[in-house]
Gaussian input, Z-matrix of N, CA and C with variables (Angstrom, degrees):
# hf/3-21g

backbone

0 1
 N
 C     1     B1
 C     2     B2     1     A1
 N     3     B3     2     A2     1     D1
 C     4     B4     3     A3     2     D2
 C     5     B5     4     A4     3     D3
 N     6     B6     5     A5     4     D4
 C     7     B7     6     A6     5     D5
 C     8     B8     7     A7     6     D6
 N     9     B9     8     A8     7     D7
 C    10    B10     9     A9     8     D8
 C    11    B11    10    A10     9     D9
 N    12    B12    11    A11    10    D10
 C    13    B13    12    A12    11    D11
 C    14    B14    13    A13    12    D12
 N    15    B15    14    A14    13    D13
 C    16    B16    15    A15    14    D14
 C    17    B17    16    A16    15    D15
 N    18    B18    17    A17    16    D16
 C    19    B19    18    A18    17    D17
 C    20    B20    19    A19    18    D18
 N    21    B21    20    A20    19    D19
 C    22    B22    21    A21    20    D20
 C    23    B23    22    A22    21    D21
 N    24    B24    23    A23    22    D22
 C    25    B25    24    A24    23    D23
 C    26    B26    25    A25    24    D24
 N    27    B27    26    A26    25    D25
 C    28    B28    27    A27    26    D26
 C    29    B29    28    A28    27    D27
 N    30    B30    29    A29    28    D28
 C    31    B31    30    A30    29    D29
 C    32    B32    31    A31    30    D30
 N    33    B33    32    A32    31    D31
 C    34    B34    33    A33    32    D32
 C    35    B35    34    A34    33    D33
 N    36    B36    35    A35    34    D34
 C    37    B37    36    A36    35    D35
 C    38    B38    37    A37    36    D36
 N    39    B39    38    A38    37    D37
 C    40    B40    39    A39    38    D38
 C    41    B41    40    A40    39    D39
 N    42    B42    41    A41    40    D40
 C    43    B43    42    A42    41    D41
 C    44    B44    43    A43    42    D42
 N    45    B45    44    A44    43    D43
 C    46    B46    45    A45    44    D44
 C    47    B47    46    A46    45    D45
 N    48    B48    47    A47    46    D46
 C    49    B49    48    A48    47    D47
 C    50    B50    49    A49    48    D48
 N    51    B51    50    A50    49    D49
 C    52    B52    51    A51    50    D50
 C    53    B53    52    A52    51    D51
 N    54    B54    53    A53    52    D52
 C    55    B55    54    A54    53    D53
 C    56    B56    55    A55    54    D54
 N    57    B57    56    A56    55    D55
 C    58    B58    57    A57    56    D56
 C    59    B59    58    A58    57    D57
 N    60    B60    59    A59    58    D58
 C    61    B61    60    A60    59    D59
 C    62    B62    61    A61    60    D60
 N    63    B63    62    A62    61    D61
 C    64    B64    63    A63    62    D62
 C    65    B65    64    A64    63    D63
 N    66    B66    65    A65    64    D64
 C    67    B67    66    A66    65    D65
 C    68    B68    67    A67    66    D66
 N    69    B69    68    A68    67    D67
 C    70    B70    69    A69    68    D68
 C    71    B71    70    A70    69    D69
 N    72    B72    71    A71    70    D70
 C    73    B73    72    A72    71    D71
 C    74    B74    73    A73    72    D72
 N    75    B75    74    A74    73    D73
 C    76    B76    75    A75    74    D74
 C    77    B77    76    A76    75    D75
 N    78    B78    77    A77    76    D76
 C    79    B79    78    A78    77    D77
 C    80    B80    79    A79    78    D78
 N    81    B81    80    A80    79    D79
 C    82    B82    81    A81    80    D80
 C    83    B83    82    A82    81    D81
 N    84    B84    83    A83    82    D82
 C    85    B85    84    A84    83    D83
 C    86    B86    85    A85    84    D84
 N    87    B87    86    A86    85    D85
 C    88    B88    87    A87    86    D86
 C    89    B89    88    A88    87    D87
 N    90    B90    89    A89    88    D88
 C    91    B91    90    A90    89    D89
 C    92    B92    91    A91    90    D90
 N    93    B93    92    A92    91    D91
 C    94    B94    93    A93    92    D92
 C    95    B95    94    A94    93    D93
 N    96    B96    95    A95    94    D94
 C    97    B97    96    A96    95    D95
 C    98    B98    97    A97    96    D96
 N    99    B99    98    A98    97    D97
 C   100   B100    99    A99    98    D98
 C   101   B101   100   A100    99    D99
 N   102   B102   101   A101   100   D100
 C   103   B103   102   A102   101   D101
 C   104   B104   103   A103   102   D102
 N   105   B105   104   A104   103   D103
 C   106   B106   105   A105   104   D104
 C   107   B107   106   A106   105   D105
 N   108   B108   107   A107   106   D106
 C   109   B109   108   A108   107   D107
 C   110   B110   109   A109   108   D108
 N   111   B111   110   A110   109   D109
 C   112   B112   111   A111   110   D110
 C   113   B113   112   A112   111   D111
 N   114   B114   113   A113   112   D112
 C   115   B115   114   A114   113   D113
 C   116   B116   115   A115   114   D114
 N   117   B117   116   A116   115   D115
 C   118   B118   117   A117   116   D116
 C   119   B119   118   A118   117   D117
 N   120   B120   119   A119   118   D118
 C   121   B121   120   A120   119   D119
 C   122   B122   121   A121   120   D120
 N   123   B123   122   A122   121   D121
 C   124   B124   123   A123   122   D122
 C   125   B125   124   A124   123   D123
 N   126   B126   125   A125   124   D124
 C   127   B127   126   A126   125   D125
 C   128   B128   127   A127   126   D126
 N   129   B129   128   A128   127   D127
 C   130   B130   129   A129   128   D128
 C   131   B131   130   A130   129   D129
 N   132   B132   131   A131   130   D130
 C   133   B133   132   A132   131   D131
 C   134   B134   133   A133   132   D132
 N   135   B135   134   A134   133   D133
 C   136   B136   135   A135   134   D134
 C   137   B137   136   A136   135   D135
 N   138   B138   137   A137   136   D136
 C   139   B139   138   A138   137   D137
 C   140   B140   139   A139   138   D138
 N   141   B141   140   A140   139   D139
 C   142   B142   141   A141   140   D140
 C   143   B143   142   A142   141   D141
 N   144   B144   143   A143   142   D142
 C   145   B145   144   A144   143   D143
 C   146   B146   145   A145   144   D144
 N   147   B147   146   A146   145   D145
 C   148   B148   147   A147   146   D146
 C   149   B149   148   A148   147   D147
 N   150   B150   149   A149   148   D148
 C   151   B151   150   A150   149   D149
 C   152   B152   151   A151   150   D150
 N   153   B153   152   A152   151   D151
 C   154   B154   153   A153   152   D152
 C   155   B155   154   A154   153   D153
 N   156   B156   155   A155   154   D154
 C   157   B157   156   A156   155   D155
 C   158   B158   157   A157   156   D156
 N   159   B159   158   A158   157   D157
 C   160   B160   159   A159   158   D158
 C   161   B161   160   A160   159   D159
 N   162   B162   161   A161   160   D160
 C   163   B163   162   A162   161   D161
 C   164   B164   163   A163   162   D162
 N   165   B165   164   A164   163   D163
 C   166   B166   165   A165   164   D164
 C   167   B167   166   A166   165   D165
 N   168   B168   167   A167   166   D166
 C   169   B169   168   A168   167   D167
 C   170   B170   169   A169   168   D168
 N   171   B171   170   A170   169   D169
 C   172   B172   171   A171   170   D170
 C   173   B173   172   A172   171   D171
 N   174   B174   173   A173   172   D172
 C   175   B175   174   A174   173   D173
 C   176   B176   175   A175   174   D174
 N   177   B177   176   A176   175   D175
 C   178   B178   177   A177   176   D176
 C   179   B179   178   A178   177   D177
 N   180   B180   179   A179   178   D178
 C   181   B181   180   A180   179   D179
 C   182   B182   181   A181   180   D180
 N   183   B183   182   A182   181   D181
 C   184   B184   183   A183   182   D182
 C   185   B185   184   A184   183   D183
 N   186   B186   185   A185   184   D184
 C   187   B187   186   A186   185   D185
 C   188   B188   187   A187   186   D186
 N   189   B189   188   A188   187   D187
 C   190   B190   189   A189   188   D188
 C   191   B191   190   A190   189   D189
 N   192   B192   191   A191   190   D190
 C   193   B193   192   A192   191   D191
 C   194   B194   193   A193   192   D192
 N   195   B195   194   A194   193   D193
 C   196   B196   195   A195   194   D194
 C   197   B197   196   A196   195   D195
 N   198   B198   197   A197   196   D196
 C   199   B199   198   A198   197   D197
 C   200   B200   199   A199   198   D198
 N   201   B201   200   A200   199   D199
 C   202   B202   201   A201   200   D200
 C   203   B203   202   A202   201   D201

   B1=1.4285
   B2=1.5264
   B3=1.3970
   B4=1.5831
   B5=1.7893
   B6=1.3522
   B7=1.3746
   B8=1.5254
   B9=1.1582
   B10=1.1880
   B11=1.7912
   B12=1.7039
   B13=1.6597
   B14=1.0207
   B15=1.8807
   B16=1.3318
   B17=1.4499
   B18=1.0353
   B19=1.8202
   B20=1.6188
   B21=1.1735
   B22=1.2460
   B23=1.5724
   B24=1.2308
   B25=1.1533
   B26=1.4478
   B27=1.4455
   B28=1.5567
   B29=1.8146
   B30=1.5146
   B31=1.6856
   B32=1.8408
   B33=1.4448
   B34=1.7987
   B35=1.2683
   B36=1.2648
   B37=1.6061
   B38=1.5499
   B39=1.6889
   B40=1.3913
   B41=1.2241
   B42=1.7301
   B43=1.1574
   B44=2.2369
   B45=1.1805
   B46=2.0945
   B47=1.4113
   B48=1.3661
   B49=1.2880
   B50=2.0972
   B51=1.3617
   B52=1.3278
   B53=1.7185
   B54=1.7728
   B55=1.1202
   B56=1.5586
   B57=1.5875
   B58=1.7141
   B59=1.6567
   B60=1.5390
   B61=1.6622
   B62=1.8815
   B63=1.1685
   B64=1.3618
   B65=1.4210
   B66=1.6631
   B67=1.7361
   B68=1.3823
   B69=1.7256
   B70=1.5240
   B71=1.8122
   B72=1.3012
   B73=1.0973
   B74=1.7200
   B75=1.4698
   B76=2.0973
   B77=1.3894
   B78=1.2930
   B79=1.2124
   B80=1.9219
   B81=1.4142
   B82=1.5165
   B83=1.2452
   B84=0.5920
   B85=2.3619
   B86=1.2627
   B87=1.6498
   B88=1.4325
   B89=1.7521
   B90=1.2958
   B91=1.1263
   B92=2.1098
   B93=1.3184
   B94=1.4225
   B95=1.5704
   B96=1.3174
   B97=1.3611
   B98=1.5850
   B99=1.2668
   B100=1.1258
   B101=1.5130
   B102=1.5419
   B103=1.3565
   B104=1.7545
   B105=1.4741
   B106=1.7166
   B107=1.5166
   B108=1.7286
   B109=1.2767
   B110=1.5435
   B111=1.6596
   B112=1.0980
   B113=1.8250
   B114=1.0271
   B115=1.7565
   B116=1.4390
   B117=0.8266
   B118=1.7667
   B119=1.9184
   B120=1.5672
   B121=1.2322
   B122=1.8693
   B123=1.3914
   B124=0.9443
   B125=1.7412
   B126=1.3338
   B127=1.6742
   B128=1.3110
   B129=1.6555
   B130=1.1973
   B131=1.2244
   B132=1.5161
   B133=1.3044
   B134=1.6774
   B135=1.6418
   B136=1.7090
   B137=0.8497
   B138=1.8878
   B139=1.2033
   B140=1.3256
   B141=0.9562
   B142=1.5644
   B143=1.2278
   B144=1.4327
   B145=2.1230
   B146=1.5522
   B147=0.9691
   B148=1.8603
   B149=1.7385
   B150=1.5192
   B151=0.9462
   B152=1.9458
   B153=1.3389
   B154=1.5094
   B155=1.5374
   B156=1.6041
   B157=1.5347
   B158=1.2738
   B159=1.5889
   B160=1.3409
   B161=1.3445
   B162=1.4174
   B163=1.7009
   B164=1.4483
   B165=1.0984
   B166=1.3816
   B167=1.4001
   B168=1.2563
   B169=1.4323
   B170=1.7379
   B171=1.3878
   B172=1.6741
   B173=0.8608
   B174=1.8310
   B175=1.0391
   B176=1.7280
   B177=1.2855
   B178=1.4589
   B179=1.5352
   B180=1.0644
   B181=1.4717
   B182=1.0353
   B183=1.1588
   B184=1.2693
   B185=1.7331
   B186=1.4231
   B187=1.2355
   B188=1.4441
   B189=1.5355
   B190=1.0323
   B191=1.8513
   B192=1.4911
   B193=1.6335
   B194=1.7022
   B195=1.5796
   B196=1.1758
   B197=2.0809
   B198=1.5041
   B199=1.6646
   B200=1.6861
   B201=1.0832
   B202=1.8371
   B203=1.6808
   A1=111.25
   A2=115.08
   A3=119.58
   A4=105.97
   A5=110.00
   A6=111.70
   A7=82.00
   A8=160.79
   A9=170.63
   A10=111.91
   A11=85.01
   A12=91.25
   A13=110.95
   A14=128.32
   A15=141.80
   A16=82.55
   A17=127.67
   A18=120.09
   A19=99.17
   A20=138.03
   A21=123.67
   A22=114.24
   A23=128.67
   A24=118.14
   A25=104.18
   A26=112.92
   A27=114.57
   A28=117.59
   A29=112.39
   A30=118.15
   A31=90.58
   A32=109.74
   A33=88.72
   A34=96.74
   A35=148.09
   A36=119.62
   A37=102.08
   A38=133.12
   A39=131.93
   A40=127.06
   A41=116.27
   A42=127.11
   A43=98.65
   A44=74.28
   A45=82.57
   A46=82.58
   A47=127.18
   A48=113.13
   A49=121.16
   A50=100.76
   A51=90.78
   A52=125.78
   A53=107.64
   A54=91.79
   A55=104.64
   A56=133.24
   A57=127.43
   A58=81.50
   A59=134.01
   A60=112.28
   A61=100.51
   A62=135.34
   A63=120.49
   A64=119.49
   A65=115.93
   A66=122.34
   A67=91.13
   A68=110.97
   A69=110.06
   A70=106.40
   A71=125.56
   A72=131.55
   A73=131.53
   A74=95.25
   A75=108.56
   A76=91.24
   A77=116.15
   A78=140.59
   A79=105.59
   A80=101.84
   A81=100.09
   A82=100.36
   A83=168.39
   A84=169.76
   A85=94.67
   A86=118.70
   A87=116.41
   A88=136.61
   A89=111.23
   A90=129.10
   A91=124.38
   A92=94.30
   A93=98.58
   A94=120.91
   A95=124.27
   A96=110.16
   A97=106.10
   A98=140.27
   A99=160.49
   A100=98.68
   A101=125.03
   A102=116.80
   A103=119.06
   A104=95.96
   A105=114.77
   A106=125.36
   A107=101.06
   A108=132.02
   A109=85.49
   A110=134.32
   A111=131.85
   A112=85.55
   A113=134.70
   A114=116.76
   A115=78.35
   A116=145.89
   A117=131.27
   A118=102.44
   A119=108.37
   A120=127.86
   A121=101.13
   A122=131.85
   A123=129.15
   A124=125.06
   A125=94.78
   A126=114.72
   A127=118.93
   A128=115.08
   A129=135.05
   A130=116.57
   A131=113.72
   A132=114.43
   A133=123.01
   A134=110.30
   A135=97.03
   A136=162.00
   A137=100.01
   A138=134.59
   A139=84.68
   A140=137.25
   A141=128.24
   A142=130.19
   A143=99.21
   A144=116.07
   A145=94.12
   A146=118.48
   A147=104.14
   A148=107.12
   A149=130.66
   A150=123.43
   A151=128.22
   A152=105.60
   A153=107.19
   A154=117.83
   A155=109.93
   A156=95.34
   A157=132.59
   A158=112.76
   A159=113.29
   A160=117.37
   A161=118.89
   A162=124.91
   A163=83.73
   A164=160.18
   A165=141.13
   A166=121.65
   A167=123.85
   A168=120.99
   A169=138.11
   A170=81.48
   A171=96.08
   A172=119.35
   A173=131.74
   A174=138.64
   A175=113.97
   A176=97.66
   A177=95.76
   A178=101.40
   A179=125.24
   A180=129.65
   A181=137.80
   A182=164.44
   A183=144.56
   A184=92.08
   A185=125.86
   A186=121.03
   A187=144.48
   A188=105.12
   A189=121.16
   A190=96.68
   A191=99.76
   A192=105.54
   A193=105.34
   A194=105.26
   A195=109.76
   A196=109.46
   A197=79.48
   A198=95.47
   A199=109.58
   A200=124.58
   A201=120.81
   A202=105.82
   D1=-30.80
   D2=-172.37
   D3=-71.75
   D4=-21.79
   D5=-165.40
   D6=-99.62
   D7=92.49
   D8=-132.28
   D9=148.49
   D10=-67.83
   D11=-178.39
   D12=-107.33
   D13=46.40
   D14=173.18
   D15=-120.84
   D16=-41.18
   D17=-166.72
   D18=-92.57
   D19=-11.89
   D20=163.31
   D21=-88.61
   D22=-10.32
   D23=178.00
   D24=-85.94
   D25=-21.12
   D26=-173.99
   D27=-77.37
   D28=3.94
   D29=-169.26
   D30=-95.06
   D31=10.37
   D32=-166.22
   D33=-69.57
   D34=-35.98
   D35=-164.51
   D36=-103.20
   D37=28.38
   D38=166.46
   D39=-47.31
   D40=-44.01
   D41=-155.18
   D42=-84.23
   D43=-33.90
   D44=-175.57
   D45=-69.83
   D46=-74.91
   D47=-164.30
   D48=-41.86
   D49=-43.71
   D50=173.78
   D51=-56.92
   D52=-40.98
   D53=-165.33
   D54=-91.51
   D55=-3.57
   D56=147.66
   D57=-39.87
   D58=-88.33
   D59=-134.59
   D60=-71.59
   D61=-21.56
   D62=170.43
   D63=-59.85
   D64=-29.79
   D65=177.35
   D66=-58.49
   D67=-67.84
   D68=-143.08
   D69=-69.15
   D70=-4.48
   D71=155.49
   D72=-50.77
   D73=-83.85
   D74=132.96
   D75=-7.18
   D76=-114.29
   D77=-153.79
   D78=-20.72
   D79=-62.08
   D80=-176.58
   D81=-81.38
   D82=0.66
   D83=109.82
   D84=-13.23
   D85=-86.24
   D86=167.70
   D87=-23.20
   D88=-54.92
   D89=174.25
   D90=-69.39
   D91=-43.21
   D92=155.02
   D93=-67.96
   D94=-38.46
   D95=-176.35
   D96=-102.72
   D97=44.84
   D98=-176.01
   D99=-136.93
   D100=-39.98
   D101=169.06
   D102=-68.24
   D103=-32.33
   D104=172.00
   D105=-45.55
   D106=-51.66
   D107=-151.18
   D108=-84.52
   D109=-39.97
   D110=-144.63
   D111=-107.00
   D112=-22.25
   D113=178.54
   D114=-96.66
   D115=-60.53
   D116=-165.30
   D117=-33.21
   D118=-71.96
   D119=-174.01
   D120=-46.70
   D121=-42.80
   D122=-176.04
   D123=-72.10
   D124=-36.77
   D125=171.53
   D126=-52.99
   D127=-36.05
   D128=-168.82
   D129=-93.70
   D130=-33.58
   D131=164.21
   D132=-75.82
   D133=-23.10
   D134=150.29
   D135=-70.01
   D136=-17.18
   D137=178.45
   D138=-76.27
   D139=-105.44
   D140=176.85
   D141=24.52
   D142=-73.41
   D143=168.77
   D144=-64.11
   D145=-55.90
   D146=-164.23
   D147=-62.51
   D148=-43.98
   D149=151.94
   D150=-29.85
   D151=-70.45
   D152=178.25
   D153=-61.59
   D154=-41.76
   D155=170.22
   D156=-79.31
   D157=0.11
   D158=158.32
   D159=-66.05
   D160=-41.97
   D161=-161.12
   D162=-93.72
   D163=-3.62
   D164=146.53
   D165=-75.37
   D166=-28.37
   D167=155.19
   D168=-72.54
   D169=-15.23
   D170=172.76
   D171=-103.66
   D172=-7.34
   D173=174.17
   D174=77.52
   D175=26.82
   D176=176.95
   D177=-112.24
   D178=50.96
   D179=168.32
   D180=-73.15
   D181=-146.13
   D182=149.24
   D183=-118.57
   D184=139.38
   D185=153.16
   D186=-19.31
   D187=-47.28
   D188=-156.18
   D189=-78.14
   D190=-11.11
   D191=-165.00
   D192=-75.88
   D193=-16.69
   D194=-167.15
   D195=-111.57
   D196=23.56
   D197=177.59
   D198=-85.24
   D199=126.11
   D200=155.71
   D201=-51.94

């Protein structure tokens, strides 16, 4: 019975400890899809340039592209 309320006195710092490993979880979740978001965001913005500097070399631009 004594080893009962030797192991319940021993859970006092469980709950801090759990939520340190639920942050540092977060943390790498966050950080992986922030790496995602940022080659996604980059891919798209070349496709972009390779799109427009094609139609500016071919002259299929729209006018308005060549407005001030």
């Amino acid at each position: 019975m004594k080893k009962t309320i030797r192991n319940s006195k021993n859970q006092s710092g469980q709950a801090v400890l759990e939520y340190i490993l639920l942050l540092s979880i977060l943390v790498l979740g966050a950080s992986a899809l922030s790496k995602g978001l940022a080659v996604a965001w980059e891919q798209g913005i070349l496709s972009f340039g390779k799109t427009l500097e094609r139609s500016i070399k071919t002259g299929r631009a729209p006018f308005s592209a060549w407005k001030e």
